[in-house]
C-alpha positions as CSV (number, residue, x, y, z in Angstrom):
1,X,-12.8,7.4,7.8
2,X,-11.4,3.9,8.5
3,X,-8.7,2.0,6.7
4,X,-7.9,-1.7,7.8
5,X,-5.0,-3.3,6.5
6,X,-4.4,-6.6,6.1
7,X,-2.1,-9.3,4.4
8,X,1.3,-8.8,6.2
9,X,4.3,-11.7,6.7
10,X,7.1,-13.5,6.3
11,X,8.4,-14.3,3.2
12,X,11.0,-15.5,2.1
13,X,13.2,-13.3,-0.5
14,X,12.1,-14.2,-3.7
15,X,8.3,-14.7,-2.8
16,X,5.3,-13.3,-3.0
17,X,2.9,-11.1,-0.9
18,X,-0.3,-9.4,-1.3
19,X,-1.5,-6.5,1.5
20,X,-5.0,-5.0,1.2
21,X,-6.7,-2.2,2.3
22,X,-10.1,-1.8,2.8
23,X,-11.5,1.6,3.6
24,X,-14.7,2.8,5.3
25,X,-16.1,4.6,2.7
26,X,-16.4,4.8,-1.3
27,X,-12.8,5.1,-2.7
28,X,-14.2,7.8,-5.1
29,X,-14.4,10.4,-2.4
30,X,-10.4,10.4,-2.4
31,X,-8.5,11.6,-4.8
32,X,-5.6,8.9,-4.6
33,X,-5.0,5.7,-2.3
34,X,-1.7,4.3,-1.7
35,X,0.8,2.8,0.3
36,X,4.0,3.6,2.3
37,X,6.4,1.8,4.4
38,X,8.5,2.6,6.7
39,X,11.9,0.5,7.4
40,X,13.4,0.6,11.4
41,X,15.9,3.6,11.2
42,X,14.0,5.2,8.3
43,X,11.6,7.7,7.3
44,X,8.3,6.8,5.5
45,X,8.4,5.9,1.8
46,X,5.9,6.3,-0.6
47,X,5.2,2.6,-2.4
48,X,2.7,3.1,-4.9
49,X,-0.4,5.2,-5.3
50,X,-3.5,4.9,-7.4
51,X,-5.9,7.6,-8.3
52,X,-9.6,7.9,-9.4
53,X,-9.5,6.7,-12.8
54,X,-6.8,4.0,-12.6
55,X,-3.3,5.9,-13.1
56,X,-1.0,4.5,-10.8
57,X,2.8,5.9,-9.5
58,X,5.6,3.6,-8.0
59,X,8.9,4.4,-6.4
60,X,11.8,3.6,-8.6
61,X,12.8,0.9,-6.4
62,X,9.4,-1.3,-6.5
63,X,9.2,-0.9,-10.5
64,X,8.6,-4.3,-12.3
65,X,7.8,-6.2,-9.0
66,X,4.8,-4.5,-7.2
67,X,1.6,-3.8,-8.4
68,X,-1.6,-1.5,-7.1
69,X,-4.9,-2.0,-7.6
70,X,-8.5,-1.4,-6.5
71,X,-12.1,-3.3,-6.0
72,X,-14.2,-0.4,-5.9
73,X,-17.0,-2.7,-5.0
74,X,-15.0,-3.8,-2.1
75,X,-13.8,-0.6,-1.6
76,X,-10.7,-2.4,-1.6
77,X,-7.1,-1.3,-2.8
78,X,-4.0,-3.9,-2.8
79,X,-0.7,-4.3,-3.1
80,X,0.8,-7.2,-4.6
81,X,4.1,-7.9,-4.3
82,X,6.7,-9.7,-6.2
83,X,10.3,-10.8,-6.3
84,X,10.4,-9.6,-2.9
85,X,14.1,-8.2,-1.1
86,X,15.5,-8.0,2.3
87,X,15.1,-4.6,1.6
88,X,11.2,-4.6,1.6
89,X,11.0,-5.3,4.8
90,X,9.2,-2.5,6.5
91,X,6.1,-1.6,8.5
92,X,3.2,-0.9,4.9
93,X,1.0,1.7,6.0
94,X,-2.4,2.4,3.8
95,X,-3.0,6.4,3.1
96,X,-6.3,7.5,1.4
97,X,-6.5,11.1,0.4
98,X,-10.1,13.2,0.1
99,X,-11.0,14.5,-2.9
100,X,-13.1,17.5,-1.5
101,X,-10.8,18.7,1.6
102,X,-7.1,18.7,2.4
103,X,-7.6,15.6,5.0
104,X,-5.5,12.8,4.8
105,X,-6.2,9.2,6.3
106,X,-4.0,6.5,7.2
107,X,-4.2,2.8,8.3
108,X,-2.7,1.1,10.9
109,X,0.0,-0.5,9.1
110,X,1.1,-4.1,8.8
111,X,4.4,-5.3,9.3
112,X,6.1,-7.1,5.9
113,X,9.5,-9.3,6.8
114,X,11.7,-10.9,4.3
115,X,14.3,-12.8,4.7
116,X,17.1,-13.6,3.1
């Protein structure tokens, strides 16, 4: 299994980005697709997730401003992301679990700067 991120940048705080993920295989063999960052200094984060039929989680501190979604035609999930922060900035890595074993998949992540 494959994941390929894409969408990364500069921004600057206030904007706007949108990182996708596009896997190598249908997104109904996993149970739940999502993102993580991870910040310089910091341990991995969980973003957002989004399972099978649509429900979707968010940390506390990306409420309101990110949202996650999924093509399953493009076997596609996103991330967009809004009213962006200093604080944001981080390395978004793409995680896809199975839905028949205990493996786990991750992408290569793609670097997400904002300035102030």
């Amino acid at each position: 299994v494959q994941l390929q991120a894409f969408g990364g940048g500069l921004v600057q705080a206030g904007g706007s980005l949108r990182v996708s993920c596009e896997v190598s295989r249908s997104i109904f063999s996993f149970s739940a697709m999502g993102w993580y960052r991870q910040a310089p200094g910091k341990e991995r984060e969980l973003v957002a997730t989004i399972g099978p039929v649509g429900a979707t989680k968010y940390a506390e501190s990306v409420k309101g401003r990110f949202t996650i979604s999924r093509d399953n035609a493009k076997r596609t999930v996103y991330l967009q992301m809004n009213s962006l922060r200093p604080e944001d900035t981080a390395v978004y890595y793409c995680n896809a679990r199975s839905r028949y074993t205990s493996d786990e998949y991750w992408g290569q992540g793609t670097q997400v700067t904002v300035s102030s």
